[in-house]
C-alpha positions, 0 to 999 in steps of 0.5 A, a space after each residue: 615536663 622538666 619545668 613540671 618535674 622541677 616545680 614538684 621536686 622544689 615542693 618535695 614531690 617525687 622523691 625515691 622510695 627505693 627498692 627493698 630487698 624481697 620483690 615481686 612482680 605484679 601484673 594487672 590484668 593483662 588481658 586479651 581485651 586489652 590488646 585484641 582490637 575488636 575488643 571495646 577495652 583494646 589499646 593502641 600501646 596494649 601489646 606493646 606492654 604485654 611484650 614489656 610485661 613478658 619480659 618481666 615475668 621471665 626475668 623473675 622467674 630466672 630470678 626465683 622471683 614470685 610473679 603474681 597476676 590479677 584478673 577481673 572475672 564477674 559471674 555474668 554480664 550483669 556484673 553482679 558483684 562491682 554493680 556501680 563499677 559496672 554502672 560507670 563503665 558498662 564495657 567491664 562486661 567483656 570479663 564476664 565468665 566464659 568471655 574469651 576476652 577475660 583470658 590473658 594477652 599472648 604472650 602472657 601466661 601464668 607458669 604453674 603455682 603462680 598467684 593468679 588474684 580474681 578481683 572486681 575493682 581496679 584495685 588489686 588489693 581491694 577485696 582481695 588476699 592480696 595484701 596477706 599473702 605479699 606479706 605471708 611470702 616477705 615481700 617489701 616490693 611489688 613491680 607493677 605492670 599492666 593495664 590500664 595505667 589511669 585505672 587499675 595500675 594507678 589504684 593498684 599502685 597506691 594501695 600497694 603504698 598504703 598497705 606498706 610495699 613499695 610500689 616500682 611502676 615500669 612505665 613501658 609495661 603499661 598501657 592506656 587508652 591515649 598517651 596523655 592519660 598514660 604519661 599524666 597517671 605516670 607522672 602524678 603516681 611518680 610525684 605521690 605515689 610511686 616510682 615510675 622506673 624504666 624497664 631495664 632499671 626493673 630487670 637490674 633490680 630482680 634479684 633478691 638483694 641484702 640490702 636496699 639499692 638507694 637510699 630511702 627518701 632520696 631526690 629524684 624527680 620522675 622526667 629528670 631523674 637517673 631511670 626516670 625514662 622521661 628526659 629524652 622524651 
């Protein structure tokens, strides 16, 4: 993957965004389904991740960082309301209402008055308040993890981007259904999209900073990179 990273980089790809100065971490669905293994969503990684992922919300939280979440809920098993998403991936049923599998993955919580978003597509800003109330609470940054990195994470992540918030992907908060799908969405949103970071960068980073903590724009390719997580692998 370094001749990759390498072959990107001299193209112009993957370079830092860098984070801004007001953070929040976003967590998408992080759901039971996807760490319960009699479930047709579970992910070999998927508690792994969950763990990551609680990491992050405490850290935020000491921080006095705003920590939001995301869950699909549909009304019924029909999923009336993302018919042709259902259509492709009939398994969305199991976020039906009343289905214990669309409760949130132990260890993780929502703590009282934090942001909880009901979505019904992989992205969490697609019909969602989403958008409005980062930028009502002046966040420039979003730290994502969840599930699943090919799925909601990529399309969460890229809407971030396009709706103006940096989006800082911690690569071990996220789950797929193999590591090849996991690592190829890690590294194309880190070339395009996103930075993919490394959780202890995160943890670093969750603090409400006066001033952005690298340059914007700057080099430095997803695999090869300081924080990249990928060179010893």
């Amino acid at each position: 993957m370094a001749d990759l990273a390498d072959d990107y980089a001299s193209a112009g790809f993957a370079r830092r965004l860098g984070w801004g100065i007001r953070p929040a971490v976003l967590l998408i669905d992080p759901a039971l389904a996807y760490t319960d293994p009699d479930s047709p969503l579970f992910l070999r990684t998927g508690q792994a991740a969950a763990d990551t992922m609680a990491e992050l919300a405490d850290a935020a939280r000491a921080a006095g960082i705003p920590v939001v979440w995301t869950t699909v809920r549909f009304a019924d098993e029909s999923c009336s309301e993302a018919p042709l998403f259902a259509a492709k991936v009939p398994a969305l049923k199991v976020f039906a209402a009343g289905n214990r599998w669309g409760g949130f993955a132990p260890p993780l919580a929502p703590a009282p008055g934090e942001q909880v978003i009901v979505k019904h597509y992989a992205s969490a800003f697609a019909g969602t308040s989403l958008a409005a109330w980062l930028a009502s609470h002046s966040i420039d940054t979003v730290v994502i993890g969840g599930y699943s990195t090919s799925g909601c994470v990529r399309a969460s992540a890229l809407d971030a981007l396009q709706n103006g918030f940096r989006p800082m992907v911690v690569q071990d908060a996220c789950a797929d259904r193999d590591g090849g799908p996991h690592e190829n969405n890690l590294f194309d949103l880190n070339a395009k999209y996103a930075d993919v970071t490394t959780l202890a960068e995160a943890l670093n980073h969750l603090v409400w900073s006066e001033e952005p903590a690298v340059v914007e724009g700057q080099a430095d390719g997803f695999g090869s990179g300081p924080g990249s997580g990928l060179a010893d692998r």
